[in-house]
N, CA, C and O of each residue as an XYZ file, in Angstrom:
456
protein
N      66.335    189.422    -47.428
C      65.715    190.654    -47.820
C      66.542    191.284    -48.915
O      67.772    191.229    -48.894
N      66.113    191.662    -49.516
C      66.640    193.203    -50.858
C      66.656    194.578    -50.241
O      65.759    195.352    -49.903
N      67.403    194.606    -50.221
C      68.106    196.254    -50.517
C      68.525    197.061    -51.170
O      69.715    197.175    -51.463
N      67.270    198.063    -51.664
C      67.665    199.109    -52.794
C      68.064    200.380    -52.920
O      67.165    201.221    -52.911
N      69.437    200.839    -53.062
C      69.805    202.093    -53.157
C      70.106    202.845    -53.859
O      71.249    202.783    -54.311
N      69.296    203.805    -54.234
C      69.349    204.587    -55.175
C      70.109    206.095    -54.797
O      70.010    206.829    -53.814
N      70.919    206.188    -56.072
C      72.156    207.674    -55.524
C      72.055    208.205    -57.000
O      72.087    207.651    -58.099
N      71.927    209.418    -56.604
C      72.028    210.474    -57.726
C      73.306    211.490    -57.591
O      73.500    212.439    -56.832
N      73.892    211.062    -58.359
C      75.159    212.325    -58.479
C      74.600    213.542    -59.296
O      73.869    213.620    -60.283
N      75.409    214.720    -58.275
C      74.787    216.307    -58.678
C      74.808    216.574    -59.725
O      73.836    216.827    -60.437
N      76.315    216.563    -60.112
C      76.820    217.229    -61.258
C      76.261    216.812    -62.753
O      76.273    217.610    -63.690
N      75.695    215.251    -62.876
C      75.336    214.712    -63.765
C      73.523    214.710    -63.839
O      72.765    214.730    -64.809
N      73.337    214.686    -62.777
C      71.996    214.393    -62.095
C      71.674    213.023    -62.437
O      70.483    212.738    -62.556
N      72.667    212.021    -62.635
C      72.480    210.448    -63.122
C      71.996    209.500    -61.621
O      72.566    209.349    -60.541
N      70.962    209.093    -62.053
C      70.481    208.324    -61.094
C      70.928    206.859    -61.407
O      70.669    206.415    -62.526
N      71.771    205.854    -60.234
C      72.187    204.534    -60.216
C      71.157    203.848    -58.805
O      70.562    204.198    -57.786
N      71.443    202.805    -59.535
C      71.109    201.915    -58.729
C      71.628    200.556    -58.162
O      72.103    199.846    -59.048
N      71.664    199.902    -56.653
C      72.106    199.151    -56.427
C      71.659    198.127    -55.291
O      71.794    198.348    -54.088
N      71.080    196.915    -55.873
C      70.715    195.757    -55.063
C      71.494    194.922    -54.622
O      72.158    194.263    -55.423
N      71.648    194.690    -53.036
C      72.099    194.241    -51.947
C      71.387    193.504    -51.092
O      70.512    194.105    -50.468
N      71.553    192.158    -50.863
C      71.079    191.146    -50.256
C      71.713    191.149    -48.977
O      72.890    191.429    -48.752
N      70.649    190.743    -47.986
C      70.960    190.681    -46.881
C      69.964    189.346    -45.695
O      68.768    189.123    -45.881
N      70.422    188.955    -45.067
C      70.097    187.647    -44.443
C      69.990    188.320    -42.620
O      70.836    189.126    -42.232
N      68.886    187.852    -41.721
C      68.751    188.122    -40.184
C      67.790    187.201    -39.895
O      66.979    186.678    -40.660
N      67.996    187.003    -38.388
C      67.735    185.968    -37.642
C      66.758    186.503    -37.012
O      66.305    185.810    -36.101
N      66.157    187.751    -37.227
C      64.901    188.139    -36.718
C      63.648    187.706    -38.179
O      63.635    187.529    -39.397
N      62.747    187.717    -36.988
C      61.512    187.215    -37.920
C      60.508    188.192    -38.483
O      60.880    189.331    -38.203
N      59.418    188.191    -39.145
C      58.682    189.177    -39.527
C      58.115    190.076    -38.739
O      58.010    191.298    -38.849
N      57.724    189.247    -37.841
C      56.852    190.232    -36.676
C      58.056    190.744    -35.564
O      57.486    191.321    -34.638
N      59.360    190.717    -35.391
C      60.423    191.074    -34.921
C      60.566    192.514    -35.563
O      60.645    193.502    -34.832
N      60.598    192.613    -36.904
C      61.339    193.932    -37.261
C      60.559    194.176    -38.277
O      60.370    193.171    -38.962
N      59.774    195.583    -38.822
C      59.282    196.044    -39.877
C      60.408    196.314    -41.004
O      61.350    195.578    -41.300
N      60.088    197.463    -41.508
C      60.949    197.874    -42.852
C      61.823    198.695    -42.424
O      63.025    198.502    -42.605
N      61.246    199.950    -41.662
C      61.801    200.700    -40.727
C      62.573    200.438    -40.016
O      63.600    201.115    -40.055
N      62.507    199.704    -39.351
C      63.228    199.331    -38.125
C      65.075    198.153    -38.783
O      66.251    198.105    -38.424
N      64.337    197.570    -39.688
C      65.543    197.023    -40.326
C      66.626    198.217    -41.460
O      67.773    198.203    -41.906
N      65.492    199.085    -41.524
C      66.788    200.029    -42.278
C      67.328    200.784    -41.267
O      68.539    200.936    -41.425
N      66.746    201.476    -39.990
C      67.704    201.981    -38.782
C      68.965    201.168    -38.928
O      69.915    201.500    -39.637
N      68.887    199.969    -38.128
C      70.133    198.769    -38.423
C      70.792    198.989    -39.678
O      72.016    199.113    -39.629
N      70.444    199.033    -40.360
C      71.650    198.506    -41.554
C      72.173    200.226    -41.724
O      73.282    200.340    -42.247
N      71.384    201.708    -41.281
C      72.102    202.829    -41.329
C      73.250    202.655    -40.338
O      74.425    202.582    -40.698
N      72.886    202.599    -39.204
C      73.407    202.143    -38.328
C      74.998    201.565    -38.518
O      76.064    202.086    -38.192
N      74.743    200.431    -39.101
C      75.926    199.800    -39.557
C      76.871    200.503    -40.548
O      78.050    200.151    -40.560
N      76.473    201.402    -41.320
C      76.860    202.030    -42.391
C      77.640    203.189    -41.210
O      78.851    202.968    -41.187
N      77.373    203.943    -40.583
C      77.690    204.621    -39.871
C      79.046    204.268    -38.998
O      79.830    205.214    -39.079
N      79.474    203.366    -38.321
C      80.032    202.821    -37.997
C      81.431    202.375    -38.997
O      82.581    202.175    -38.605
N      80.934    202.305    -40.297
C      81.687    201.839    -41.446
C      82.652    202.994    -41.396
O      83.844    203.067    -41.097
N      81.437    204.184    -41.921
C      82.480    205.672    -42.429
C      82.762    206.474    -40.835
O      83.335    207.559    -40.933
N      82.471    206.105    -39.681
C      83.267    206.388    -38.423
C      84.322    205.583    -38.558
O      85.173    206.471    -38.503
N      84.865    204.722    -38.675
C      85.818    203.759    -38.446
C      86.942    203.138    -39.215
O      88.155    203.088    -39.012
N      86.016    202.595    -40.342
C      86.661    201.643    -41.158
C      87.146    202.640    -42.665
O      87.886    202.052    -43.454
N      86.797    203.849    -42.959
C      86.686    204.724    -43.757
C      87.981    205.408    -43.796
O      88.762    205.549    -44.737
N      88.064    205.886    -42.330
C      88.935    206.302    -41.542
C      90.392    205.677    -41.606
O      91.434    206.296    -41.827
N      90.257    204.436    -41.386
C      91.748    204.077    -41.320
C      91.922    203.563    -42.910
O      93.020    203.206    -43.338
N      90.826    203.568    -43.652
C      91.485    202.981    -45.353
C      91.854    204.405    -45.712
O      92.891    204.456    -46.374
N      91.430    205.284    -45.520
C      91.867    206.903    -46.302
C      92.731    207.493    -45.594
O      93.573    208.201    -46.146
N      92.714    207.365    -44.511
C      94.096    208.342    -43.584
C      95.122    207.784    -43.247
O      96.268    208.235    -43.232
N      94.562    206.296    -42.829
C      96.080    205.655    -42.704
C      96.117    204.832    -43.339
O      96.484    203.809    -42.760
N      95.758    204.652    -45.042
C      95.955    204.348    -46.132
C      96.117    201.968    -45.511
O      96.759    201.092    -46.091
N      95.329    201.863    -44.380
C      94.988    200.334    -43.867
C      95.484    199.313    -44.929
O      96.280    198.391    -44.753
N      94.804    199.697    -46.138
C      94.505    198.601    -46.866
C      95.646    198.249    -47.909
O      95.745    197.282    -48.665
N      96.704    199.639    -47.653
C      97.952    199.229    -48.508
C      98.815    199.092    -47.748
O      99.930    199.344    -48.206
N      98.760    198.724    -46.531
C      99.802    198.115    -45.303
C     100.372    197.073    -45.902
O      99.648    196.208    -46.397
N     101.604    196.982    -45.954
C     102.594    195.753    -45.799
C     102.781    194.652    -44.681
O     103.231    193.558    -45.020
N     102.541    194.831    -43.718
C     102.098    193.941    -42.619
C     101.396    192.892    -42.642
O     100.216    193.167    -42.426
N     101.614    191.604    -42.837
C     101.059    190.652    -42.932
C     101.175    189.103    -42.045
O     100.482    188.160    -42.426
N     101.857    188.994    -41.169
C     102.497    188.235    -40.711
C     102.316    188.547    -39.276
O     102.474    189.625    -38.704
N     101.881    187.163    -38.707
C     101.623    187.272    -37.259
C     100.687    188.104    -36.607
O      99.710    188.212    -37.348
N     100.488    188.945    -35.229
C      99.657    190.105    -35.162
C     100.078    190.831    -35.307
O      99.853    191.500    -34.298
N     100.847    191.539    -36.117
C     101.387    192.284    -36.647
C     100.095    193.596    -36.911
O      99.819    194.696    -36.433
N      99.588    192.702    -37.933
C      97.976    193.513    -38.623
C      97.082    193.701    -37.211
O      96.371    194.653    -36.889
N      97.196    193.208    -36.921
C      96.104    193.328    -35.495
C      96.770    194.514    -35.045
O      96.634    195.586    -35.635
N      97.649    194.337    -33.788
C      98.490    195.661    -33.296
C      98.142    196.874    -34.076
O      97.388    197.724    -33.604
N      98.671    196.981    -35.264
C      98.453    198.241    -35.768
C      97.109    198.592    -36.167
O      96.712    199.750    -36.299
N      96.394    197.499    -36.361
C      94.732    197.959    -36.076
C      94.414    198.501    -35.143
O      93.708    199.490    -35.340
N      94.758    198.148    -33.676
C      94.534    198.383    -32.141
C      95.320    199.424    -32.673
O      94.515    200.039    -33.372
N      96.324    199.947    -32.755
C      97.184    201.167    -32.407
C      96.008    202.618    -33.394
O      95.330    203.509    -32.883
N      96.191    202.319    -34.704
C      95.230    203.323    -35.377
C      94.204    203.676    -34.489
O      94.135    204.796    -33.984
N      93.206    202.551    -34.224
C      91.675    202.735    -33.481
C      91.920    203.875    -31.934
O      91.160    204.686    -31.404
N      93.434    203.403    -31.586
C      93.395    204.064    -30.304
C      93.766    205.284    -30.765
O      93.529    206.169    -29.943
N      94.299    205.688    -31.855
C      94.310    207.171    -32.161
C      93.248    207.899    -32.772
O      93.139    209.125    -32.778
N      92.336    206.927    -33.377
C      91.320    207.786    -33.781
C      90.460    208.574    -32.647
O      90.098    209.729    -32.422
N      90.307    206.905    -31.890
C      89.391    207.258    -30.394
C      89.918    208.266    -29.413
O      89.142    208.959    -28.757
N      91.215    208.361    -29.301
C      92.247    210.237    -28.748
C      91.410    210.958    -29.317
O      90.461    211.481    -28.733
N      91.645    211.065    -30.440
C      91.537    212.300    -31.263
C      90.231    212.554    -30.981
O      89.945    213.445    -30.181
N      88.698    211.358    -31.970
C      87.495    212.273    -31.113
C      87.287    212.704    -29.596
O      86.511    213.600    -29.265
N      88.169    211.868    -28.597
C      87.750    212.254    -27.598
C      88.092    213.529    -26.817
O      87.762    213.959    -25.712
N      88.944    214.008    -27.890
C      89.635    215.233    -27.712
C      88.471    216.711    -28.250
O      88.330    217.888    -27.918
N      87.886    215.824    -29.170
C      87.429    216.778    -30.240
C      87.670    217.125    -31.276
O      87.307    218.262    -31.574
N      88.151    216.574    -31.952
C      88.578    216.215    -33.447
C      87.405    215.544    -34.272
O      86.924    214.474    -33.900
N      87.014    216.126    -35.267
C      85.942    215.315    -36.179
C      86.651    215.171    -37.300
O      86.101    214.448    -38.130
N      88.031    215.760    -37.707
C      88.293    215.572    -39.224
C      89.833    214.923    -38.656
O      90.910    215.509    -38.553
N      89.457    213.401    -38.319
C      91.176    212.671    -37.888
C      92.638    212.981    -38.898
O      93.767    212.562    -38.640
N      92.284    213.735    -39.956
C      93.870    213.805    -40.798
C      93.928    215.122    -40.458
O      95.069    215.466    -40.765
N      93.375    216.012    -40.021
C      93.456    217.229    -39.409
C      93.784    217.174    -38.072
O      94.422    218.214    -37.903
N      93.734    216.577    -36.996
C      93.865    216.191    -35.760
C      95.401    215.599    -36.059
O      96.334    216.204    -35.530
N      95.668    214.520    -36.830
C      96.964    214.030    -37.223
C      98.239    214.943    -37.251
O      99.245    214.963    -36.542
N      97.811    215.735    -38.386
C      98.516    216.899    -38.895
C      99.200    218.104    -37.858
O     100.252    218.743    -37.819
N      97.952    218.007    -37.056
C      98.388    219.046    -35.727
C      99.377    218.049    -34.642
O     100.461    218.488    -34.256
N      99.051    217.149    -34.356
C     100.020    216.267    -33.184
C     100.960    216.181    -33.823
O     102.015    216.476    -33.262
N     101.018    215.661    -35.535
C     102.648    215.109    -35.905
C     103.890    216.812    -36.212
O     104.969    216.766    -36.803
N     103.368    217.852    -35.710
C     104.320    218.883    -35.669
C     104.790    219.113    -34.593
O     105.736    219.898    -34.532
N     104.181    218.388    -33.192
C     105.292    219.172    -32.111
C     105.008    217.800    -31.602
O     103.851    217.382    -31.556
N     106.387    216.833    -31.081
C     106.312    215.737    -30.248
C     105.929    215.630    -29.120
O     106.025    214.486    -28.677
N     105.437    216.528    -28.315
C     104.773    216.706    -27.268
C     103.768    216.759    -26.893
O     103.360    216.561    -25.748
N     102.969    217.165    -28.238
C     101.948    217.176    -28.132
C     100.945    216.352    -28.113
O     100.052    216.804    -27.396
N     100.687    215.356    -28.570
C      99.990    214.015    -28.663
C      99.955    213.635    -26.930
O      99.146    212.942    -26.313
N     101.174    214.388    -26.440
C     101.244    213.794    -24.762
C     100.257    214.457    -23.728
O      99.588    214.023    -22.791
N     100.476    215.853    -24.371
C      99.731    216.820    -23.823
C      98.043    216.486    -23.896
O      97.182    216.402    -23.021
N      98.022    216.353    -25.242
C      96.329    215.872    -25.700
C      96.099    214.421    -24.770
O      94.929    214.108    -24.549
N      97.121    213.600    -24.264
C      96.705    212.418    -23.720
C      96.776    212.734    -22.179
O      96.502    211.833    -21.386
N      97.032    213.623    -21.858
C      97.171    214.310    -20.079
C      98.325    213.165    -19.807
O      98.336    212.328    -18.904
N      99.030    213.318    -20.566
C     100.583    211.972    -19.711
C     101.600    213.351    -19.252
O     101.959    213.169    -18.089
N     102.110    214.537    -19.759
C     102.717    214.825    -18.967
C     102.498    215.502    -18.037
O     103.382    215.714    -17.206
């Protein structure tokens, strides 16, 4: 299938465009148009919950870590702080960050450990 997305920036009012191919194992009568763009929002969602998250706040993608699970671990370690933090109630994680990394106790407190 093709995928076309069109984005207009404000300030310019310039309209771009961008085609994206995509491949599924469902068949025609499986999924309409609708129903395949839920999914792929879906997926997008998940991207800027997650993966957004640890390239901009905890800067992921310029890690030095390369060797062994090294990269893994600190994947698992980030994810488990993001997942604290919303489950705390945090929607803006470098704001949530910012508040735990000033008092060492606190991250404990937010985790009910002491």
């Amino acid at each position: 299938m093709q995928i076309v997305r069109r984005r207009r920036t404000i300030t310019t009012d310039r309209v771009t465009l961008q085609r994206v191919y995509a491949v599924t194992d469902l068949a025609a009568h499986q999924a309409d148009a609708p129903e395949i763009a839920h999914h792929v929002r879906e997926h997008w969602g998940i991207e800027n919950k997650i993966h957004h998250v640890r390239d901009t706040t905890f800067t992921e993608d310029a890690s030095r870590m390369r060797t062994g699970t090294a990269p893994r671990a600190m994947a698992t370690l980030r994810n488990l702080a993001i997942g604290a933090l919303r489950l705390t109630g945090y929607n803006n994680i470098a704001a949530g960050l910012r508040k735990h990394s000033r008092d060492a106790t606190r991250p404990l407190t937010t985790l009910d450990i002491t």
